[in-house]
MARDREN-485794 format. One record per residue (C-alpha): residue in three letters; x, y, z. Coordinates in steps of 0.25 Angstrom, whole numbers, plus 5000, padded with zeros to 4 digits. Layout:
! MARDREN-485794
ALAXYZ
...
//
This chain:
! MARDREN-485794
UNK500050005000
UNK500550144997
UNK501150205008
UNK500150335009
UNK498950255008
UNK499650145020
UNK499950255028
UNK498650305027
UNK497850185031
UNK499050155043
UNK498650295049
UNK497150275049
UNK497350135055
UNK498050205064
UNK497150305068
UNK496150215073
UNK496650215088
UNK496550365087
UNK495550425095
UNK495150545088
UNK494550635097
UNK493250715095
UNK493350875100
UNK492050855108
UNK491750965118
UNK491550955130
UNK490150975129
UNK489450875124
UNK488150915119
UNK488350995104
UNK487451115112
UNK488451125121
UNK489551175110
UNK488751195099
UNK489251315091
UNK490251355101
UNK491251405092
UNK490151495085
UNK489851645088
UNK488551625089
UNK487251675094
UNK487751645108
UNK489051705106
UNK488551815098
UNK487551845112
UNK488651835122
UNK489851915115
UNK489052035107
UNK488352145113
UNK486852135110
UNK486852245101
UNK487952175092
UNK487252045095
UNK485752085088
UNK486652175075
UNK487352025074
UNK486151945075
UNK485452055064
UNK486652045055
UNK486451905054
UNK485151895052
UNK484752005044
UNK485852045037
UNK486252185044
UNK487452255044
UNK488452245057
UNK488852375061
UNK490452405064
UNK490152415080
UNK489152285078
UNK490452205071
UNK491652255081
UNK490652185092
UNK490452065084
UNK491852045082
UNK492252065096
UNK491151975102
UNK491651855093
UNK493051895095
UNK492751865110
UNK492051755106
UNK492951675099
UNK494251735109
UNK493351665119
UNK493551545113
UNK494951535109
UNK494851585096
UNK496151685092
UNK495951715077
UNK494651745069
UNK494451715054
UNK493451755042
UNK492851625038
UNK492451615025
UNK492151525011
UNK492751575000
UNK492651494987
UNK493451384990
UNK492451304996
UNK493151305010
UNK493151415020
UNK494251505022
UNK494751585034
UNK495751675037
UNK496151705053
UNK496551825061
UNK497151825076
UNK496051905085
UNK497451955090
UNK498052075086
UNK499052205091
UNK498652335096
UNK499552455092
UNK500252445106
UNK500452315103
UNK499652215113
UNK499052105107
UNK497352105106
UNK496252025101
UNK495452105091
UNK494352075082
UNK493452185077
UNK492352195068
UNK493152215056
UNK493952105058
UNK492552005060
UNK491852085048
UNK492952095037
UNK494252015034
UNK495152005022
UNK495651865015
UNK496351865003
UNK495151874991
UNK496151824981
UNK496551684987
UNK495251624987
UNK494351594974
UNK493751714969
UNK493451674954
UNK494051794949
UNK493551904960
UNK494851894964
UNK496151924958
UNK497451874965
UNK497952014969
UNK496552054972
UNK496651994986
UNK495752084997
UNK494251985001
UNK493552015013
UNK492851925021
UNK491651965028
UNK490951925040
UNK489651855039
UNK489051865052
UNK487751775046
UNK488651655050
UNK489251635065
UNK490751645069
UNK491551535073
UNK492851495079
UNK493551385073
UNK494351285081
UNK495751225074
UNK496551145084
UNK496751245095
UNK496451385086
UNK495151445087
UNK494851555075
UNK493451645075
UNK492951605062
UNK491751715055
UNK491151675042
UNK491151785031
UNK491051805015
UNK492251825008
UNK492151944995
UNK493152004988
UNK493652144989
UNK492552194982
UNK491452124988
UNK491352004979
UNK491151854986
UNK492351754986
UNK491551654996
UNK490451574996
UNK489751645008
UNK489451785003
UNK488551734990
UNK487951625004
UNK487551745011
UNK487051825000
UNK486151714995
UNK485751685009
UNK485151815010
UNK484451814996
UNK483751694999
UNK483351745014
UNK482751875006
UNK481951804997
UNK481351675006
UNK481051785014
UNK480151865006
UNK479351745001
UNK479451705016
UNK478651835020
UNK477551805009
UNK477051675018
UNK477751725033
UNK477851885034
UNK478451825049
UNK479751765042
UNK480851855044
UNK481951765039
UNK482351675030
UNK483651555027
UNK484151475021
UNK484651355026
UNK485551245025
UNK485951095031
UNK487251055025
UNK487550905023
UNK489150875024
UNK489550755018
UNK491150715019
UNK492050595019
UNK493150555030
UNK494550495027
UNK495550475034
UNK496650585034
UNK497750475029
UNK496950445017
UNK496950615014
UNK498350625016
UNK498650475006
UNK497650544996
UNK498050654989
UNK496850684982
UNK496050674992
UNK496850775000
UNK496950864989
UNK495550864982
UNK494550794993
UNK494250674984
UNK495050544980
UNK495250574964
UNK495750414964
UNK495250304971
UNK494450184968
UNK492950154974
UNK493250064986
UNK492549914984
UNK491449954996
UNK491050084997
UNK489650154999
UNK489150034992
UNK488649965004
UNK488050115010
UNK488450075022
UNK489350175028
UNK488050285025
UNK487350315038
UNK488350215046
UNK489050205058
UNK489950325058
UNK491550295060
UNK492050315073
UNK493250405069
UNK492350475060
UNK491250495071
UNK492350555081
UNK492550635067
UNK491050685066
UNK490850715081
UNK492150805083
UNK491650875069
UNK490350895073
UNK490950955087
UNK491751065077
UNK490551095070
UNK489651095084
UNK490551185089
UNK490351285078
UNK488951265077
UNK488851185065
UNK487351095067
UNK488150965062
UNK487150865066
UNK487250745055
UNK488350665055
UNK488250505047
UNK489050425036
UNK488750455022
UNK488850365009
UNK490150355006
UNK491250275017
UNK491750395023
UNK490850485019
UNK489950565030
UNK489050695033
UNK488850775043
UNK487650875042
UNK487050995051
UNK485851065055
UNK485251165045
UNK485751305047
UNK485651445039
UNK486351425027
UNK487551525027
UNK487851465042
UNK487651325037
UNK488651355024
UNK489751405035
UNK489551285044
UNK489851185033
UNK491051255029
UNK491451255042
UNK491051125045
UNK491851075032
UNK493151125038
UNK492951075051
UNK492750925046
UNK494150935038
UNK494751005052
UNK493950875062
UNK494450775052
UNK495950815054
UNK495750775070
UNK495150655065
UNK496250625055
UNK495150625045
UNK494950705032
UNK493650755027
UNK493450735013
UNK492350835009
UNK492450804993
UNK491250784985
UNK491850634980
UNK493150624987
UNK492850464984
UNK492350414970
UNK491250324969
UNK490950364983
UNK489750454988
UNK490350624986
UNK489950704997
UNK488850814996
UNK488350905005
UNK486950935004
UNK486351055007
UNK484951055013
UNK484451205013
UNK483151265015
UNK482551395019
UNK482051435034
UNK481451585039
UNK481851645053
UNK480451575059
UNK481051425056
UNK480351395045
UNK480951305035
UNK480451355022
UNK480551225014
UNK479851155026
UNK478551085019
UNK477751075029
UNK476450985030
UNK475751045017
UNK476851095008
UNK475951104995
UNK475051205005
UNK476351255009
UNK476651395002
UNK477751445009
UNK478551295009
UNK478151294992
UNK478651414989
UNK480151394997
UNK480051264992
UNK479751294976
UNK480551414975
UNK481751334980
UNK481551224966
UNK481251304959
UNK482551384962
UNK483251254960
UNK482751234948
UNK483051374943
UNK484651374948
UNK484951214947
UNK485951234940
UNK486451334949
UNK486351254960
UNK486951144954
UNK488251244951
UNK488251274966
UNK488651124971
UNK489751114958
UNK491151084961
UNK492150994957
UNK491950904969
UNK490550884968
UNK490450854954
UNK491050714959
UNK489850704966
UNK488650764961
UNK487950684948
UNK488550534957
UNK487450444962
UNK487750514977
UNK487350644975
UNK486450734967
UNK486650754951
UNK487150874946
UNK485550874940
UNK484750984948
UNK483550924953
UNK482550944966
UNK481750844975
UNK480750884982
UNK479950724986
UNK478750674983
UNK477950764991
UNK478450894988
UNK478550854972
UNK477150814973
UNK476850954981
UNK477451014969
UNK476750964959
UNK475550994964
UNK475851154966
UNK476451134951
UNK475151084944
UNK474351174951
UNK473551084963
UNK473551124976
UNK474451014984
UNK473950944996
UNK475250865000
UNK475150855015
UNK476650835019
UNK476550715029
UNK477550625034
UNK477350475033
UNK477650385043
UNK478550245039
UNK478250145049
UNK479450035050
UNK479049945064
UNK478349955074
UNK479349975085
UNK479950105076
UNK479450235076
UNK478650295064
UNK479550355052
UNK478950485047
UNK479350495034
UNK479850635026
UNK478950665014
UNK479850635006
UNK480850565001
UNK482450604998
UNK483150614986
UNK484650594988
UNK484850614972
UNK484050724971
UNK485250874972
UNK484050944978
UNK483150874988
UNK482150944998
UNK482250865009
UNK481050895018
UNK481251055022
UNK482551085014
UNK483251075000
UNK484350964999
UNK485451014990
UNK486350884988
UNK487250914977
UNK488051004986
UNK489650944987
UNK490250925002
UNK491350994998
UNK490551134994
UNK490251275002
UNK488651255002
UNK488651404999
UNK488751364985
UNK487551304984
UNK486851364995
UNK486951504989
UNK486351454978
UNK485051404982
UNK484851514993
UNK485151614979
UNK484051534969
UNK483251504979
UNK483151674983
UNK482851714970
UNK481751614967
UNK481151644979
UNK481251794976
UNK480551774961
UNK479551684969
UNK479151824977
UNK479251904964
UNK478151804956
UNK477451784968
UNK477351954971
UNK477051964957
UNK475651864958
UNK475251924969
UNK475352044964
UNK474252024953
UNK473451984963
UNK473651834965
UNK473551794981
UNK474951744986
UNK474651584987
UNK474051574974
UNK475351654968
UNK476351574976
UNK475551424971
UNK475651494956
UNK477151524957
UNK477551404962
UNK476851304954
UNK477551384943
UNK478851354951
UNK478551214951
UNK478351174938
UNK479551264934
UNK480351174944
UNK479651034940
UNK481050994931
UNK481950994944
UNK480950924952
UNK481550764954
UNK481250664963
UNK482050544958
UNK483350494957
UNK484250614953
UNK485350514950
UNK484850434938
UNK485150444923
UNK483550454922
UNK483450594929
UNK484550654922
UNK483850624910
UNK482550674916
UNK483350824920
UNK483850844907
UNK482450844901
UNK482050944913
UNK483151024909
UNK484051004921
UNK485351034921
UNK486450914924
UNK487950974927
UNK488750874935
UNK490050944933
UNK490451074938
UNK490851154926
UNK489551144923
UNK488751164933
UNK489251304935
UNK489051354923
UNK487851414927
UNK488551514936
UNK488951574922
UNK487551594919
UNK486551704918
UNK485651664924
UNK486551624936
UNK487251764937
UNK485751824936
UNK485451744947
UNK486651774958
UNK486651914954
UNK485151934955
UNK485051884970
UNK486451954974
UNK487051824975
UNK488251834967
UNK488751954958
UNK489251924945
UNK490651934948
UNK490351854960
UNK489651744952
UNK490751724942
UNK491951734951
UNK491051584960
UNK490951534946
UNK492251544944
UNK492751504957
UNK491951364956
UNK492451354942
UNK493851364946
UNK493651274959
UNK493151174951
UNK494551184942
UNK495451184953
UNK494851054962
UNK494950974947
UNK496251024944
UNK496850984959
UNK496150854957
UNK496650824943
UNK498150854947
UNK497950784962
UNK497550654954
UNK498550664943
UNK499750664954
UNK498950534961
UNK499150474949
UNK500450514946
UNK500950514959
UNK500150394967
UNK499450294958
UNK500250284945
UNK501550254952
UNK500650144962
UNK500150074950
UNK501550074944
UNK502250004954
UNK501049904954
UNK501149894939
UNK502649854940
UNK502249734948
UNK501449684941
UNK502349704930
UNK503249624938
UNK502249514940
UNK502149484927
UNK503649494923
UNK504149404934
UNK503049294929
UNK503549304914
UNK505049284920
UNK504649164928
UNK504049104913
UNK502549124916
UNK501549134907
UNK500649234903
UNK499449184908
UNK500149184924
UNK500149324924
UNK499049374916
UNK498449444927
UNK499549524928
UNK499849584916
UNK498249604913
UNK498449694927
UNK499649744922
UNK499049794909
UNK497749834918
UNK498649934927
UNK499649984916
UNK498250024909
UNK497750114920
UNK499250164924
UNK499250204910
UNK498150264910
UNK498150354922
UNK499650404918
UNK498950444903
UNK497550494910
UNK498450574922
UNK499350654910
UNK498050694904
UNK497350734916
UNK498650824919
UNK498550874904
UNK496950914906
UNK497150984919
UNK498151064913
UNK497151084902
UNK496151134910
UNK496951234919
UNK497451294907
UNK496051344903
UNK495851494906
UNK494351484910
UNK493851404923
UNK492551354916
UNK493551284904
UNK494351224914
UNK493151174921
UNK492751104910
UNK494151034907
UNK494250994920
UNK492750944922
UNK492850874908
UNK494350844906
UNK495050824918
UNK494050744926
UNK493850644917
UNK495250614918
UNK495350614931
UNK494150514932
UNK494950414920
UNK496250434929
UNK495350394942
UNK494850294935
UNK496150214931
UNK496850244945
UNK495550174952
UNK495750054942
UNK497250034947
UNK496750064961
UNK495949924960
UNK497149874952
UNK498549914960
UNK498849824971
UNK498249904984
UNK499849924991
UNK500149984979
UNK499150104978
UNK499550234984
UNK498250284988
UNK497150264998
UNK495950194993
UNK494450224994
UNK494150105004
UNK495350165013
UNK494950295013
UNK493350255015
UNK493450155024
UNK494650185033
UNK494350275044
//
């Protein structure tokens, strides 16, 4: 056995006498730390002055500026705070479009002009800080000397100290802009689309419930992620370096048997689970969920519901935490969409819904949706959004990494399509032919024995294949990749969704106007809705041939790779859309394009070259010494006067093996020779194209050899850890 890969599976053998520990406080109810680490409403109460408390509390909730005064007394009380508790540094956290977060840190500690040493942080320390705009994407806003970004705070999403090994830093989430105002992040486009969508619920809101104040949009998240042992990521280069194996063969039992989903979790990884779930208590994020998934080694961990620009932050955070966790558990997190082949990816669905400040969920159906107006019109307004903007909200979820999985019988297919179950679809198609629907929404109840109480049964089923699923009270978006920023999709629906539901107000304004009463208007509107919406309505299996057939004669769009999916940001109707609502200027809208255009260029380009020097470097010389001996074999055989047929075997392996190693040395010069193909192009969209349509099938030809000779090459011989090692070993 090659020595990397002996070394690794010695270390983990060695590890299982470890006890590691679990960072569990003292207390031992969650209540009793929950959200300790967090400046929150308690800590808010106890630090600020009331005054400062209530302008705090307004600027959250209503959007109101902080006065100079109100922001000085802000940043002393949570630099007490957080001084309290250890910490000695304080850092703007932020998501620029890298997909990760990013934070720069400054000592609470400075020198007066007599020249003691102070703690200072005032308002325009907490309000205002200044990272270099040129070193993060900026799709062109940005020009490498053009280097001033700001970071601003956004005091709609609570402060938090982070905890690494014995350093504690104030951490304050902000948006990231350029010098002249433009977005570099995902958050700033978050929060503008937030507010949109607030605006416009609530001025439908107010047509049924004057009493409604407030609306959001929520959002549960859905983390799924694999586990490997830290060896294995040190032993595998690509998986070090791009998150997923680009060589490997499919072990002999895998998911197969679907018994790892739902099973008894691992005791390492349980220790794992609990001391995450510590970390993310402690900074009040409501992880709850915790079980196995599909694939060996794969699991999810899923919270409560929260507002959705608060819920977008925790998972980020959550996301660096699990890598940070892992190390103390000599784990590594692998967040990848596919980081095994012929392995269930990892999505992260997004379940969002809309809610007002009373606690009413606005997609909740009730007993009676069909006699429901306020639940219909929330709930058709938001298909027909979907069916409008599919094709923007497929762009939203597109990426290099989750084109691995998206389109696989695992997740959904890169088709845009909605499920509502049989009882709502029924609902529908009574408001869309123009009958007045009597559907009483009433559980049933399954009886299994007599000694086991009653099962009340949802009213409908649920549609794993389906990209976007309500699930009960909420919209299931499934297509989205465990590896993404949720803003990304997130600011997509909150944006379609407001507008629809501002043209919704301006037909419905209009009918009323000619004198049509307001029930009768709203039935007329969305019965036209409806039947506008019927072609995205499905409730079958979203994975057959059969159905692709079917949505190309609806005249649904099918883009399972990302060059084309985001072609639609370069659309009119696109730019007319993000710059109508105030999402996104043009400027802004090109320069994102651009940025996921040229994302999706690096992450194949880093892949192409990691698994050309694999090759060059690991396997072929593997498969060579092997070849030799068997070359050997054969020679020593016809020295001792052998026949042919005495080692026929041999040579037909021989010829099997010199096969493949020639052909992976051929496929690895013209993999080389189209990577410098594509960089060479001037324009992203071009090399996109090469990349997705050149150099991937190469890649999956050189893949496919080397998995050929993995089966072939005696096991000793192969120099990298194998998919039943890495799955099953832990």
């Amino acid at each position: 056995m090659s020595l990397k890969r002996s070394n690794a599976i010695d270390i983990i053998h060695n590890r299982f006498d470890i006890d590691f520990p679990v960072n569990t406080p003292d207390k031992v109810k969650i209540s009793g730390f929950y959200g300790e680490n967090v400046f929150h409403d308690e800590a808010m109460k106890k630090y600020l002055s009331e005054s400062a408390y209530f302008s705090v509390k307004a600027a959250i909730q209503s959007g109101t500026n902080l006065t100079k005064e109100v922001a000085n007394s802000v940043a002393e009380a949570m630099k007490n705070w957080a001084m309290d508790k250890g910490a000695t540094h304080y850092a703007h956290w932020f998501q620029p479009l890298t997909g990760k977060t990013a934070e720069k840190h400054d000592s609470f500690f400075t020198i007066t002009a007599d020249g003691k040493a102070i703690e200072e942080f005032g308002g325009e320390q907490l309000v205002q800080q200044e990272p270099d705009g040129s070193s993060f994407p900026g799709g062109g806003l940005r020009s490498t000397f053009e280097a001033r970004g700001y970071t601003s705070w956004d005091p709609s999403s609570p402060a938090f100290i982070i905890e690494v090994g014995n350093g504690k830093t104030l951490c304050i989430p902000t948006i990231f802009v350029t010098y002249s105002g433009e977005s570099l992040d995902y958050k700033l486009p978050l929060l503008k689309s937030v507010a949109y969508l607030e605006n416009a619920a609530l001025e439908v809101c107010k047509i049924f419930d004057e009493s409604i104040e407030r609306t959001h949009a929520t959002l549960g998240w859905e983390q799924e992620y694999f586990l490997v042992d830290e060896s294995f990521l040190i032993a595998r280069p690509d998986l070090m370096i791009t998150g997923r194996t680009l060589l490997g063969r499919q072990s002999h039992k895998g998911q197969q048997l679907e018994d790892h989903y739902f099973g008894s979790i691992p005791e390492r990884v349980l220790n794992y689970m609990r001391d995450l779930e510590t970390e993310c208590h402690k900074l009040g994020i409501p992880v709850r969920t915790r079980h196995n998934e599909v694939g060996p080694g794969q699991y999810e961990l899923a919270p409560m519901y929260e507002e959705v620009n608060i819920a977008i932050d925790h998972n980020q955070l959550l996301m660096d935490i699990m890598e940070r966790v892992a190390k103390r558990h000599k784990l590594a997190v692998l967040l990848h969409e596919k980081p095994f082949n012929g392995v269930n990816g990892s999505g992260k669905h997004n379940n969002w819904s809309i809610a007002t400040n009373t606690g009413k969920n606005l997609l909740s159906p009730g007993k009676n949706p069909g006699k429901d107006l306020k639940f219909l019109t929330f709930f058709v307004n938001t298909i027909r959004a979907v069916k409008e903007h599919a094709d923007l909200l497929r762009a939203s979820v597109a990426s290099a990494s989750n084109d691995f999985r998206l389109g696989a019988n695992e997740a959904p297919p890169a088709i845009i399509s909605v499920y509502v179950g049989k009882a709502l679809t029924e609902v529908l198609h009574f408001i869309a032919e123009g009958k007045e629907s009597d559907k009483t929404m009433v559980k049933e109840v399954l009886s299994l024995l007599k000694k086991s109480p009653n099962l009340e049964l949802d009213n409908t089923d649920r549609n794993r294949t389906s990209p976007f699923a309500f699930t009960g009270n909420k919209f299931e978006i499934r297509m989205v990749g465990s590896s993404m920023n949720c803003s990304a999709p997130m600011t997509i629906m909150n944006t379609i969704v407001g507008n629809q539901l501002t043209e919704f107000k301006k037909e419905l304004d209009l009918l009323t106007s000619k004198g049509e009463s307001m029930d009768t208007a709203i039935l007329s509107i969305l019965r036209k809705y409806i039947n506008e919406s019927l072609p995205i309505l499905f409730e079958g299996d979203g994975y057959s041939e059969e159905w692709q057939k079917e949505a190309e004669k609806r005249g649904l769009s099918n883009t399972p790779n990302t060059p084309d999916a985001l072609k639609v940001y370069k659309m009119d109707k696109t730019s007319e859309l993000f710059q109508k609502t105030g999402i996104f200027s043009e400027i802004e809208l090109e320069a994102h394009y651009t940025v996921m255009v040229e994302n999706y260029n690096l992450k194949l380009e880093i892949e192409a070259r990691v698994l050309s020097d694999l090759c060059k470097s690991y396997v072929l010389p593997a498969c060579y010494k092997y070849q030799t001996g068997i070359a050997e074999n054969i020679y020593t055989l016809k020295q001792l006067g052998l026949q042919e047929d005495a080692f026929r075997p041999q040579s037909n392996l021989l010829n099997e093996i010199t096969h493949h190693i020639n052909n992976v040395a051929e496929k690895v010069e013209t993999l080389n020779q189209s990577v410098n193909k594509a960089v060479s192009e001037a324009e992203p969209e071009e090399e996109a194209e090469l990349f997705c349509h050149l150099v991937k099938p190469i890649m999956a030809e050189i893949r496919e050899s080397v998995d050929h000779l993995e089966e072939i090459v005696e096991d000793g011989l192969w120099p990298l850890a194998k998919y039943r090692e890495m799955m099953f070993i832990r």
